[in-house]
TORKOL-4160 file (C-alpha; in steps of 0.2 Angstrom, whole numbers, padded with zeros to 4 digits, m for minus):
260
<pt num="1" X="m0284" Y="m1020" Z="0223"/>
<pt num="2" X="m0289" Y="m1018" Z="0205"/>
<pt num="3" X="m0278" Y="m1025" Z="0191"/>
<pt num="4" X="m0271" Y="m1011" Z="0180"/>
<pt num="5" X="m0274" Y="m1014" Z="0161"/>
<pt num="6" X="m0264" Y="m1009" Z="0146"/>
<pt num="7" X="m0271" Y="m0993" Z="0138"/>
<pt num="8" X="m0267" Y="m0988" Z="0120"/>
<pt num="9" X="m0263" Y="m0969" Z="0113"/>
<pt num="10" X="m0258" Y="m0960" Z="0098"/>
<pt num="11" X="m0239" Y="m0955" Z="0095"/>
<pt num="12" X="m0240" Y="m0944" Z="0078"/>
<pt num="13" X="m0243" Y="m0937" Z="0067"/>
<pt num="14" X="m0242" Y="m0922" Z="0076"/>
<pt num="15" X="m0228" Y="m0923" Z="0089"/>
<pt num="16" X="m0214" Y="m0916" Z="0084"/>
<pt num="17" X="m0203" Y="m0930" Z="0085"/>
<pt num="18" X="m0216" Y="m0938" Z="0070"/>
<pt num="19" X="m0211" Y="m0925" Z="0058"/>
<pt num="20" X="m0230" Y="m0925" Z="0052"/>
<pt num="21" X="m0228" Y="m0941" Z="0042"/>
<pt num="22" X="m0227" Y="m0955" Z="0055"/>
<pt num="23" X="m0241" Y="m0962" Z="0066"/>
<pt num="24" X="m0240" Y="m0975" Z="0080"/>
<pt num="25" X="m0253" Y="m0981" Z="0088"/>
<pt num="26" X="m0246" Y="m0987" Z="0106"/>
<pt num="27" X="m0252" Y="m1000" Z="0116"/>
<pt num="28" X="m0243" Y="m0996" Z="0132"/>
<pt num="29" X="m0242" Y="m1002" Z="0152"/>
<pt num="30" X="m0237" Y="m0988" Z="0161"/>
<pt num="31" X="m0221" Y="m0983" Z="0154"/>
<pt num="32" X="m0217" Y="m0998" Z="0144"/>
<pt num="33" X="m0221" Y="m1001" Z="0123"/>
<pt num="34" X="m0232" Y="m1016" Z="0122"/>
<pt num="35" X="m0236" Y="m1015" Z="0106"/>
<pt num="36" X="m0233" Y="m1001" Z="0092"/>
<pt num="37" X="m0243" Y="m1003" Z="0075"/>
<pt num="38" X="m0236" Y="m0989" Z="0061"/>
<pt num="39" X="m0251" Y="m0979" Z="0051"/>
<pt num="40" X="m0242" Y="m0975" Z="0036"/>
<pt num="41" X="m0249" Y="m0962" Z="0023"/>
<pt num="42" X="m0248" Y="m0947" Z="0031"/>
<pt num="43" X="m0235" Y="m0939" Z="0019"/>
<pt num="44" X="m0242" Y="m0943" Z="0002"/>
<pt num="45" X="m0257" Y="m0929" Z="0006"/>
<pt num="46" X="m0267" Y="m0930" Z="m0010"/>
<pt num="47" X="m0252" Y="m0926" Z="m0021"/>
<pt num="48" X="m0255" Y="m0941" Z="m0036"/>
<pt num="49" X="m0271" Y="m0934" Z="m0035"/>
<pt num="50" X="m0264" Y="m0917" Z="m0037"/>
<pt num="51" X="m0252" Y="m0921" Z="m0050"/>
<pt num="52" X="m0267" Y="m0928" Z="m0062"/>
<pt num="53" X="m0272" Y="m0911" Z="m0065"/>
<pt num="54" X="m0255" Y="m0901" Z="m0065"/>
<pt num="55" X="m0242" Y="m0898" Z="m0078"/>
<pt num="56" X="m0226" Y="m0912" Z="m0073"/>
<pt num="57" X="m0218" Y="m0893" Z="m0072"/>
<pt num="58" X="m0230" Y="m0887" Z="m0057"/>
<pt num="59" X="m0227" Y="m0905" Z="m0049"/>
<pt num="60" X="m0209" Y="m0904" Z="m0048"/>
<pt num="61" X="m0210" Y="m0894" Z="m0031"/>
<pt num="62" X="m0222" Y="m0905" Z="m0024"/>
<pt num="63" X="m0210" Y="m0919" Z="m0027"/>
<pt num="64" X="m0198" Y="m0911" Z="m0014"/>
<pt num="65" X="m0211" Y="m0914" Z="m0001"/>
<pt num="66" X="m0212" Y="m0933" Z="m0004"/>
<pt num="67" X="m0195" Y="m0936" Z="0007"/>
<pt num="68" X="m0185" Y="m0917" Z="0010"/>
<pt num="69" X="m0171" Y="m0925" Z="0013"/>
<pt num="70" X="m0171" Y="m0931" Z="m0005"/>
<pt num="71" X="m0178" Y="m0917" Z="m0014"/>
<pt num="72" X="m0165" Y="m0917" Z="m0028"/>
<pt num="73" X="m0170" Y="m0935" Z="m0031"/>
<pt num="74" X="m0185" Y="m0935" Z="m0032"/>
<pt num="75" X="m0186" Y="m0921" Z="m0045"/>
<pt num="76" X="m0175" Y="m0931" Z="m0056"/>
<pt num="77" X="m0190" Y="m0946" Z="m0055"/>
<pt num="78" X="m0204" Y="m0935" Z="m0062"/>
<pt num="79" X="m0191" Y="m0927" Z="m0077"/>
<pt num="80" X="m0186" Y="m0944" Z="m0081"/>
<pt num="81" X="m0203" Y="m0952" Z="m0082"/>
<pt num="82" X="m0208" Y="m0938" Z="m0092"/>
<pt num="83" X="m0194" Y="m0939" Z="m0104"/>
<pt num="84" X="m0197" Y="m0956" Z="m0106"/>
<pt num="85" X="m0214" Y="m0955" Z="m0109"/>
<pt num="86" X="m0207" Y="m0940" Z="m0123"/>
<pt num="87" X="m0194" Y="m0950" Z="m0130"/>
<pt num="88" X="m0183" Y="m0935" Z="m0124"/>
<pt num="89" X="m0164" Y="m0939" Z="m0125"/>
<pt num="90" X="m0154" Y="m0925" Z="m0112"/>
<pt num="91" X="m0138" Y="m0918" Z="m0116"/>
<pt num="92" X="m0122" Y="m0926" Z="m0106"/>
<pt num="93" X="m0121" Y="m0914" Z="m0097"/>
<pt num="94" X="m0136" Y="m0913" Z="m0089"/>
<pt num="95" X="m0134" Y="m0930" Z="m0085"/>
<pt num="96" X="m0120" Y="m0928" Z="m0075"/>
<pt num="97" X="m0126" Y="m0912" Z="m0065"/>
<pt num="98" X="m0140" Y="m0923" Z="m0060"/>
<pt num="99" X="m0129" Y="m0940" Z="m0053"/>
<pt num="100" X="m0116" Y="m0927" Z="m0046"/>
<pt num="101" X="m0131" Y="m0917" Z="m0036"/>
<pt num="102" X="m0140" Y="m0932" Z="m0032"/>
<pt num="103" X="m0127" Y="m0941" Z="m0024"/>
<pt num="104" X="m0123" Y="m0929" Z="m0015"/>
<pt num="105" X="m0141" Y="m0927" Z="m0008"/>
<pt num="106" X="m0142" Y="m0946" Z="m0005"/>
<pt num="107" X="m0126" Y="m0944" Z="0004"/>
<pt num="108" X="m0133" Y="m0929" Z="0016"/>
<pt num="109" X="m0148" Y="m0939" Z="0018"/>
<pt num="110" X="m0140" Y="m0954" Z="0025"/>
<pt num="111" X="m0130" Y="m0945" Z="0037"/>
<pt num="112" X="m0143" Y="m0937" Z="0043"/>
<pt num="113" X="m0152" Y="m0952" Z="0046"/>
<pt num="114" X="m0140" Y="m0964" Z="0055"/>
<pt num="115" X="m0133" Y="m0950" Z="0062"/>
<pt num="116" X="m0148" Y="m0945" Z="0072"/>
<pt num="117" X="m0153" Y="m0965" Z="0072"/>
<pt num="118" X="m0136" Y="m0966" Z="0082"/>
<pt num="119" X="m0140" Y="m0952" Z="0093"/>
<pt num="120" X="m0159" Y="m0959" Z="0098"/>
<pt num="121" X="m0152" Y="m0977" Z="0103"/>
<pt num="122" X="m0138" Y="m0969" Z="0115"/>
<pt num="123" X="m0124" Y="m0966" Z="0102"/>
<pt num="124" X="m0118" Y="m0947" Z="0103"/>
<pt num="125" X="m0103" Y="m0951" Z="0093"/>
<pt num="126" X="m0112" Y="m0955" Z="0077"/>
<pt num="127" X="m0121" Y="m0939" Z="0078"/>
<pt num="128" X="m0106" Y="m0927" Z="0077"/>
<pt num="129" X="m0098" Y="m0938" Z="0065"/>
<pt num="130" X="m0112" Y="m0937" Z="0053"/>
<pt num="131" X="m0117" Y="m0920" Z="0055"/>
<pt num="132" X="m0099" Y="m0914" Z="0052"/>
<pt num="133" X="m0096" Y="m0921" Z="0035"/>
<pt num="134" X="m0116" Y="m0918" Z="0031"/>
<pt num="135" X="m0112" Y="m0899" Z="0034"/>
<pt num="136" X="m0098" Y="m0900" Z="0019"/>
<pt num="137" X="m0111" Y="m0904" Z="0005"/>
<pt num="138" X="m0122" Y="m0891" Z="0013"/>
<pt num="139" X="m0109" Y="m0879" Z="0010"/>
<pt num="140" X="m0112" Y="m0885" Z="m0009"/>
<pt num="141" X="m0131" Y="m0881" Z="m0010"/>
<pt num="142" X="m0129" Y="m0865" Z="0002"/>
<pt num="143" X="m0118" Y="m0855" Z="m0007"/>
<pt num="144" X="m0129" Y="m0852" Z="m0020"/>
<pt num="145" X="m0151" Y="m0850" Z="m0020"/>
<pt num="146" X="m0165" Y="m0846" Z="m0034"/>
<pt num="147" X="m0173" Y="m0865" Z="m0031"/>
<pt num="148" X="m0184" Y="m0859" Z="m0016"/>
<pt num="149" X="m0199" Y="m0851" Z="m0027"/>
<pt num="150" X="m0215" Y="m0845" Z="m0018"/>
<pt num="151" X="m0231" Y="m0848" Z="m0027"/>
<pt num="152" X="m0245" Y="m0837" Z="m0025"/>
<pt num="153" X="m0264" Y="m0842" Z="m0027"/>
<pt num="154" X="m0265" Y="m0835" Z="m0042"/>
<pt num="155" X="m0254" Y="m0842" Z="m0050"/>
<pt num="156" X="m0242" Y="m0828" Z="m0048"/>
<pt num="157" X="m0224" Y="m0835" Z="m0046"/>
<pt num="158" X="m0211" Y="m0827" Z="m0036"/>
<pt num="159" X="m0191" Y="m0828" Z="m0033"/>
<pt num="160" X="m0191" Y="m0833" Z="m0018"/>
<pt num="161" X="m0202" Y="m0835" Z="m0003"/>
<pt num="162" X="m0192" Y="m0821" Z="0008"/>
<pt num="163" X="m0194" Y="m0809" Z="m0011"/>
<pt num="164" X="m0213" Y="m0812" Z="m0012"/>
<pt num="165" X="m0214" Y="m0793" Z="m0019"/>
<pt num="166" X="m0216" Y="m0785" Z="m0036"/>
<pt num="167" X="m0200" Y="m0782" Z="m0041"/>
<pt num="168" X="m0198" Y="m0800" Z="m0040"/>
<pt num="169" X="m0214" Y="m0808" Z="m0048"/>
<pt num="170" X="m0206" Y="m0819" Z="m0063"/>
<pt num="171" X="m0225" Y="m0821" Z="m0070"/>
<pt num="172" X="m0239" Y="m0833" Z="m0070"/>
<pt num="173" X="m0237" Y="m0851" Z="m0071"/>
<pt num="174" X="m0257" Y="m0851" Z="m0081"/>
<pt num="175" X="m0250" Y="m0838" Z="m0095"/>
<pt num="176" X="m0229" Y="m0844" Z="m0095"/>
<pt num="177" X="m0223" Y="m0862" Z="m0092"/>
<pt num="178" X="m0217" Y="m0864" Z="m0078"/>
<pt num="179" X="m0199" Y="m0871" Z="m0082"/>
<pt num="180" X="m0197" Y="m0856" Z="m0094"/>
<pt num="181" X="m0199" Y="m0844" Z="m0078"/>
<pt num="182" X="m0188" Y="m0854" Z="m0069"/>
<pt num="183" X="m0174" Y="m0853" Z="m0080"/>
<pt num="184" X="m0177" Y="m0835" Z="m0086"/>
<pt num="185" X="m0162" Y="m0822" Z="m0083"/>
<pt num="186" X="m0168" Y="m0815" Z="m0070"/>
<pt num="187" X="m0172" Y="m0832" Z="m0060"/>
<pt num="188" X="m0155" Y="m0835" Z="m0064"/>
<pt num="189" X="m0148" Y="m0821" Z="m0059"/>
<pt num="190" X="m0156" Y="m0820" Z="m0041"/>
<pt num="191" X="m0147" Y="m0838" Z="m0039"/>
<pt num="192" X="m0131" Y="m0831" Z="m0042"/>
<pt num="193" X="m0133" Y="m0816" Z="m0030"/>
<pt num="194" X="m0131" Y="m0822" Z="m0015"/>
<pt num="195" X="m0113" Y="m0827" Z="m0019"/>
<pt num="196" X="m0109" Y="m0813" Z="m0030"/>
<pt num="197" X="m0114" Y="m0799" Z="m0019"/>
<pt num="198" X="m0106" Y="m0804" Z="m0004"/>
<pt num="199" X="m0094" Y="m0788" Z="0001"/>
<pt num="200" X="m0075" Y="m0792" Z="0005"/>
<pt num="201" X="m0078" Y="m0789" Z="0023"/>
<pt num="202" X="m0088" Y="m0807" Z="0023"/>
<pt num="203" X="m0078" Y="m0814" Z="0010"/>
<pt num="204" X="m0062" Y="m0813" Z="0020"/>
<pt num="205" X="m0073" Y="m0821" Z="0037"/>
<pt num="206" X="m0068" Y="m0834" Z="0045"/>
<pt num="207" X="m0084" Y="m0840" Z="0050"/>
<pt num="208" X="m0092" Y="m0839" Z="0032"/>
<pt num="209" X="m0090" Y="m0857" Z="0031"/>
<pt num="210" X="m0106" Y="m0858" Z="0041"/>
<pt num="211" X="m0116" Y="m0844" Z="0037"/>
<pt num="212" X="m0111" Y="m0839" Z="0018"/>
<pt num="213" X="m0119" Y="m0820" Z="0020"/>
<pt num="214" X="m0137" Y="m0825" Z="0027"/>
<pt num="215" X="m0149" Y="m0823" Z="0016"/>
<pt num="216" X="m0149" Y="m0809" Z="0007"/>
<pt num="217" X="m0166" Y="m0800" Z="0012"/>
<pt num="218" X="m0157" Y="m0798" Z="0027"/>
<pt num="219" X="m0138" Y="m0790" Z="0020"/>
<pt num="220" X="m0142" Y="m0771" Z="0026"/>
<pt num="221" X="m0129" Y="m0764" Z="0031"/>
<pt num="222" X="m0110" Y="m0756" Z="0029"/>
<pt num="223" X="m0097" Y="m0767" Z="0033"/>
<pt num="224" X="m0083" Y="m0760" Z="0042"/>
<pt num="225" X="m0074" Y="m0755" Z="0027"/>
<pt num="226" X="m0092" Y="m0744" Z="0022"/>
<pt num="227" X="m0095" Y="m0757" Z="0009"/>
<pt num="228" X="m0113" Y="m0759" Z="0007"/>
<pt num="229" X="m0121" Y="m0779" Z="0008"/>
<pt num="230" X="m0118" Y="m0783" Z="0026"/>
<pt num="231" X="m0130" Y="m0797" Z="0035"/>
<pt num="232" X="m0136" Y="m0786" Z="0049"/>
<pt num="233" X="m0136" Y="m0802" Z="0058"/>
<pt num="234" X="m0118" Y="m0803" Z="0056"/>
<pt num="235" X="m0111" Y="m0798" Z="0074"/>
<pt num="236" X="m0123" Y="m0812" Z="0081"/>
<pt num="237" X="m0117" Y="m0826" Z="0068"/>
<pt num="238" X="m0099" Y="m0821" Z="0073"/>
<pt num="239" X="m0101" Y="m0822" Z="0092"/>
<pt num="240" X="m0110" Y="m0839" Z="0090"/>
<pt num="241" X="m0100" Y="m0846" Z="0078"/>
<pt num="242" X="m0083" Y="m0839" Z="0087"/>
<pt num="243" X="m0091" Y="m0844" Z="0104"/>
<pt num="244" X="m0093" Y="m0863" Z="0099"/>
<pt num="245" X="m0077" Y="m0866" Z="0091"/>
<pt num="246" X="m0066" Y="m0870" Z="0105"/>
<pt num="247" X="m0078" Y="m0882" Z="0111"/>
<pt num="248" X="m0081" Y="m0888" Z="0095"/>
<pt num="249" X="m0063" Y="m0889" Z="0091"/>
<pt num="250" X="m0061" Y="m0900" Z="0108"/>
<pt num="251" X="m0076" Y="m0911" Z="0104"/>
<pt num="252" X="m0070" Y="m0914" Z="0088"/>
<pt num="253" X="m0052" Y="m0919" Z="0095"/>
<pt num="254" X="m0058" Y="m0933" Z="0108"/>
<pt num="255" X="m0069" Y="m0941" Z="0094"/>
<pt num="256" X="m0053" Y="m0942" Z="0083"/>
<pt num="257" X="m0045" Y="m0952" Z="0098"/>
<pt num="258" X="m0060" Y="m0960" Z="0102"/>
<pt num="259" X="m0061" Y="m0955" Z="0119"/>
<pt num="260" X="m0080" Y="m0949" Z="0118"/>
């Protein structure tokens, strides 16, 4: 009979469980890791070369790529090498926006992380533990949008990438700078929406918690009271959302006396 070998294959950077930015070259028998040698690199794609011939502005997005988990974080990387290399002193203020938003991103990175790590090695609780309190500082970033810009070929940049239509073109990035468009009132203003134009029908939900309106592409139609600004997804949201909570609820219950 003859003797079966080991073979050797590729996990990543493809598979979904790689994310893209993780490769493994497997040396298996059967079912069975033999030996597993990480290919790191995947996730850098060119993007120091990239940033040699952008503005630090127009690298900025690129940074969120780096880890998305951490996108606030890395932002703040680029703007403080750059202000160092200016000599550029930031108001107090700004200071503390950025430690108060990157925390919290560190925070929702980690539980994402051990919480998931947890589940993969057997350990369900971790997961629902983690992803409940991750889902409060989501709630944070949610409520509001405008950071989401879409940028066209051209150079044309647009509020967002669900708004890529004229009313919403801010400029171009080769004729404005970048952080000036960003900043500008309409930029601003489109942030804000998403709150502000929430009618008192969705306001008053009990499951706007975990949807806050949708996007706002998407709010078109009357609410019950013939208030205009309602998700047309709304129904859906609320038979889900309405659906799960018992469960939830009873899930939620056993983990607080440990009996899951």
């Amino acid at each position: 009979m003859a003797e079966i070998q080991s073979y050797t294959m590729n996990f990543g950077p493809q598979h979904p469980a790689a994310h893209g930015v993780l490769r493994l070259v497997l040396e298996l028998d059967g079912e069975t890791v033999i030996k597993a040698k990480p290919l790191i690199g995947y996730l850098h794609t060119g993007m120091e070369k990239q940033a040699e011939y952008k503005t630090y502005t127009q690298s900025i997005p690129q940074t969120d790529r780096m880890d998305y988990l951490s996108a606030h974080i890395n932002n703040e990387a680029v703007c403080l090498t750059v202000e160092k290399a200016l000599e550029l002193e930031v108001t107090d203020r700004v200071k503390v926006i950025r430690t108060i938003v990157g925390e919290l991103t560190r925070l929702a990175s980690h539980m994402l992380w051990w919480g998931v790590m947890g589940m993969d090695l057997g350990a369900l609780t971790t997961y629902f533990y983690a992803f409940r309190d991750r889902e409060l500082i989501n709630d944070i970033f949610e409520e509001t949008c405008g950071l989401g810009l879409a940028l066209e070929h051209n150079g044309d940049l647009y509020s967002c990438d669900h708004y890529v239509e004229p009313k919403h073109r801010l400029g171009n990035i080769i004729r404005t700078d970048m952080i000036d468009l960003v900043r500008s009132p309409n930029q601003q203003q489109f942030g804000r929406a998403k709150l502000k134009t929430l009618p008192e029908f969705c306001r008053e939900c009990d499951v706007r918690f975990a949807c806050n309106g949708g996007c706002p592409k998407n709010r078109i139609r009357q609410a019950p009271d013939g208030e205009y600004g309602l998700n047309y997804l709304c129904e859906g949201y609320k038979a889900f959302f309405c659906h799960i909570d018992g469960p939830m609820r009873r899930m939620a219950d056993a983990l607080r006396r440990r009996k899951v």
